[in-house]
C-alpha positions as a printed NumPy array, in Angstrom:
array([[  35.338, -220.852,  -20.398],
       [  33.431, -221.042,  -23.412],
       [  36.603, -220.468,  -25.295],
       [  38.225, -223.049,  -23.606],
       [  35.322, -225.464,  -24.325],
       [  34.989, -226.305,  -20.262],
       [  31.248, -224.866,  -20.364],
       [  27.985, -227.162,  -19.853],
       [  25.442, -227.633,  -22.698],
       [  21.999, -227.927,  -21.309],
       [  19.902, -229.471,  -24.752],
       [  16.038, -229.523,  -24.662],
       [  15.184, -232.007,  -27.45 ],
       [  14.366, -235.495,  -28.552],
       [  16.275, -238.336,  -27.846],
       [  17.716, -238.504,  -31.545],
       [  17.524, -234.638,  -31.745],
       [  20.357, -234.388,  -29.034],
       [  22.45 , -237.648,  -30.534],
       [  22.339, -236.267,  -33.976],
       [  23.684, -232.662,  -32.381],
       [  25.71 , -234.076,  -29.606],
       [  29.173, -234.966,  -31.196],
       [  29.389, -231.065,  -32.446],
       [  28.322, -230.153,  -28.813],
       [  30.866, -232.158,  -27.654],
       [  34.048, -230.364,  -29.831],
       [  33.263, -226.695,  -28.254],
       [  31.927, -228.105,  -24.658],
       [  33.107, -230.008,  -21.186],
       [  29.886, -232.083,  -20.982],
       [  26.289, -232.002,  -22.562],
       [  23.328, -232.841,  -20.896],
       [  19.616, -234.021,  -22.299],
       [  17.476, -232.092,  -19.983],
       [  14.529, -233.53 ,  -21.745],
       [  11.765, -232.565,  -24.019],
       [  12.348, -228.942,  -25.968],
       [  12.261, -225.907,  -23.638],
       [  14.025, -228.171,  -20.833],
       [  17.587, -226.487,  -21.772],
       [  15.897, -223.446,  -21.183],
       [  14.803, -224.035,  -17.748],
       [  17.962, -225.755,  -16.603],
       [  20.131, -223.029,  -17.888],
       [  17.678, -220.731,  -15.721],
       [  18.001, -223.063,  -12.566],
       [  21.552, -223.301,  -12.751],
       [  22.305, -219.45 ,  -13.667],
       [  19.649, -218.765,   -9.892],
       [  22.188, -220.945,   -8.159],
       [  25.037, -219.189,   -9.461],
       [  23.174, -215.916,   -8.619],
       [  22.812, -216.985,   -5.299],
       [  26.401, -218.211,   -4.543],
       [  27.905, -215.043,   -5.728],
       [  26.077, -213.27 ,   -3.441],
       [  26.929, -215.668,   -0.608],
       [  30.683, -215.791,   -1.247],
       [  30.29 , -211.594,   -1.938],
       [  28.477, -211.258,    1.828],
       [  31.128, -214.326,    3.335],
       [  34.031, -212.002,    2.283],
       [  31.999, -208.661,    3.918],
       [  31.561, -210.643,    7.054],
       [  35.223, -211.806,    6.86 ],
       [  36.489, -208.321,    6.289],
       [  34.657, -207.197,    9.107],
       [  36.323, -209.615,   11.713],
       [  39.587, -207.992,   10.139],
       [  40.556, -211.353,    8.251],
       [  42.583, -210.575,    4.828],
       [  39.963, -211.408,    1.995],
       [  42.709, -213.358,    0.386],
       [  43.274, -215.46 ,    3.335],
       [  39.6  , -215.938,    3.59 ],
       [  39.081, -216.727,    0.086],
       [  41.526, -219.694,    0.166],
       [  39.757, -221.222,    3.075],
       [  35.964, -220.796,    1.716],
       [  37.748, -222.064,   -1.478],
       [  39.2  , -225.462,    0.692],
       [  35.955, -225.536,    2.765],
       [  32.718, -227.534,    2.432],
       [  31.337, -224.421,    0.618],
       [  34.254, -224.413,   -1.621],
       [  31.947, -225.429,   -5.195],
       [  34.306, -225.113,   -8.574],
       [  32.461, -221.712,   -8.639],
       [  33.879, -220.743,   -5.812],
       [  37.592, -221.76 ,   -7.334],
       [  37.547, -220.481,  -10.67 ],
       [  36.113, -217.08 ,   -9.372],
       [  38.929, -216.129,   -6.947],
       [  40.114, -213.29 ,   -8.801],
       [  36.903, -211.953,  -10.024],
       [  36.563, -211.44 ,   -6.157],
       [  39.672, -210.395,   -4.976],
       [  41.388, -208.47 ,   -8.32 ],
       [  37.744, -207.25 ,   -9.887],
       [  39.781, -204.526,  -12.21 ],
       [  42.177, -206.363,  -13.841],
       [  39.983, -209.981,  -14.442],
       [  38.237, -210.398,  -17.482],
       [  34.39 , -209.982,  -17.158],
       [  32.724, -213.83 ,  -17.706],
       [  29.112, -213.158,  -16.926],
       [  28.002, -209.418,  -16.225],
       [  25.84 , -208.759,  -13.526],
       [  23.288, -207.858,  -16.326],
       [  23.216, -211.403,  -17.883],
       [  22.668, -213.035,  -14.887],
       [  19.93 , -210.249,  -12.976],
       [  17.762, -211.121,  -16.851],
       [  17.931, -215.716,  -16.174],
       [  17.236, -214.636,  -12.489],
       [  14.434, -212.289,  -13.693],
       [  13.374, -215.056,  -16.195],
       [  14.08 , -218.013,  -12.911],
       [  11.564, -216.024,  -10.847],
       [   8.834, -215.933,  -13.615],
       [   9.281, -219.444,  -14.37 ],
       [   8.557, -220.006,  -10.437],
       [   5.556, -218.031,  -10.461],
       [   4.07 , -219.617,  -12.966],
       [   4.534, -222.927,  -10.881],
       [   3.338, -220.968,   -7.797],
       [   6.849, -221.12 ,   -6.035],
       [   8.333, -219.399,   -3.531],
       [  11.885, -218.748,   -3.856],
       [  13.374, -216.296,   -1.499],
       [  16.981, -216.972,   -1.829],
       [  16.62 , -216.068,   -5.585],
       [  14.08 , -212.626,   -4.774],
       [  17.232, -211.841,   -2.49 ],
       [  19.745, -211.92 ,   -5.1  ],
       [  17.677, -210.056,   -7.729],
       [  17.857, -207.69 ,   -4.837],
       [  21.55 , -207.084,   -4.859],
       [  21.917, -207.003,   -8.934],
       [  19.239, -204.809,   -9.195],
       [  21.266, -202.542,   -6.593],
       [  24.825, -203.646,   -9.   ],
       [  23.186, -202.088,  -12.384],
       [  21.504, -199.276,  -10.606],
       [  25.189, -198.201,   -9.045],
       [  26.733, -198.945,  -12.898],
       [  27.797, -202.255,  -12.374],
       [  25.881, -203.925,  -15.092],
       [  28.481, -204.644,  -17.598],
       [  30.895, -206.024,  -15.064],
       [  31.428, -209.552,  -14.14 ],
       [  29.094, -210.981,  -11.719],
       [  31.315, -211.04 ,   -8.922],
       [  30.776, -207.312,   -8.625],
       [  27.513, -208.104,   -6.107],
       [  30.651, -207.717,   -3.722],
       [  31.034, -203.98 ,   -4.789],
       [  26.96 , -203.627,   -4.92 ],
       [  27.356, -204.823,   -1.4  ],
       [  29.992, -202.819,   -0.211],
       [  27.838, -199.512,   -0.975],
       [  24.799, -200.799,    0.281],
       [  26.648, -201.183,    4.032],
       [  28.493, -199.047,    5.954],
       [  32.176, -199.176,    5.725],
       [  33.791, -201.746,    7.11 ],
       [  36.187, -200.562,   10.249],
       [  38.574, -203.686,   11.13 ],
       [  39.094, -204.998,   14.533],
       [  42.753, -205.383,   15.333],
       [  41.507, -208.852,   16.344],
       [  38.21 , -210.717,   16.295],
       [  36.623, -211.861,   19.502],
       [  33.818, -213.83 ,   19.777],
       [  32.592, -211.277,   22.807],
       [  32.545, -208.671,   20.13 ],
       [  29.72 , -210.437,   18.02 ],
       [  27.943, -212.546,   20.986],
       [  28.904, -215.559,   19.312],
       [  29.484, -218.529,   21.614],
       [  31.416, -222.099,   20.739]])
């Protein structure tokens, strides 16, 4: 992305600060934001990298659950992708998801577990309580323990996978099967 200059600039600064920098932002990036005063960047780069962190785990355990009910992750992926949940993310991370080993690594697992390490400190200090994010750290703490540190993101699918039994596929899903009722 970044070489494609379709990333986000987050700029903590003055007013003029961010004018004077913003038409050199603007040659290598998609759209640049004044989050405010210095240090603002900072913490919207952190809030945006915990949301991130906590889609890819949500699209990683929508695909388990998917799998499980015997639908094709491919098939899957194009609905969550053309559903309410389906976010850019969600788009430009298809293949990361569904062809891990030959997809070029765009965040590691690594990058992301230190902003979500850095989100949750920032929370503390602000006495919050953010359980979606503790959750994630969670699963990418599990991801670099198992190796997966230098691989992209997406790999909280694979951190997953060995953290639940294998999957056996139904030859067809029934609501009976799960208790579920419509």
């Amino acid at each position: 992305m970044a070489e494609a200059a379709s990333i986000t600039t987050m700029v903590g600064a003055g007013v003029e600060q961010f004018e004077y920098v913003r038409p050199v932002l603007a040659a290598m990036t998609a759209a640049q934001f004044h989050a405010g005063p210095v240090g603002s960047g900072s913490t919207a780069k952190l809030a945006v990298n915990a949301v991130l962190a906590g889609l890819s785990q949500a699209v990683a355990e929508g695909i388990l659950l998917a799998e499980a009910g015997a639908l094709d992750p491919a098939v899957f992926y194009d609905i969550l992708r053309n559903s309410a949940a389906g976010a850019p993310y969600v788009g430009y991370k298809q293949q990361a998801y569904l062809a891990p080993d030959t997809t070029p690594v765009a965040a590691p697992v690594s990058l992301i577990r230190k902003d979500l390490a850095l989100a949750l400190e920032l929370g503390r200090r602000h006495r919050l309580t953010l359980p979606g994010s503790e959750a994630a750290l969670t699963v990418l703490d599990d991801a670099i323990a198992t190796g997966l540190g230098p691989q992209d993101m997406a790999q909280v699918l694979t951190a997953l996978r060995h953290s639940n039994p294998p999957v056996l596929p139904h030859t067809r899903f029934s609501t009976q099967q799960t208790g579920a009722r419509s």
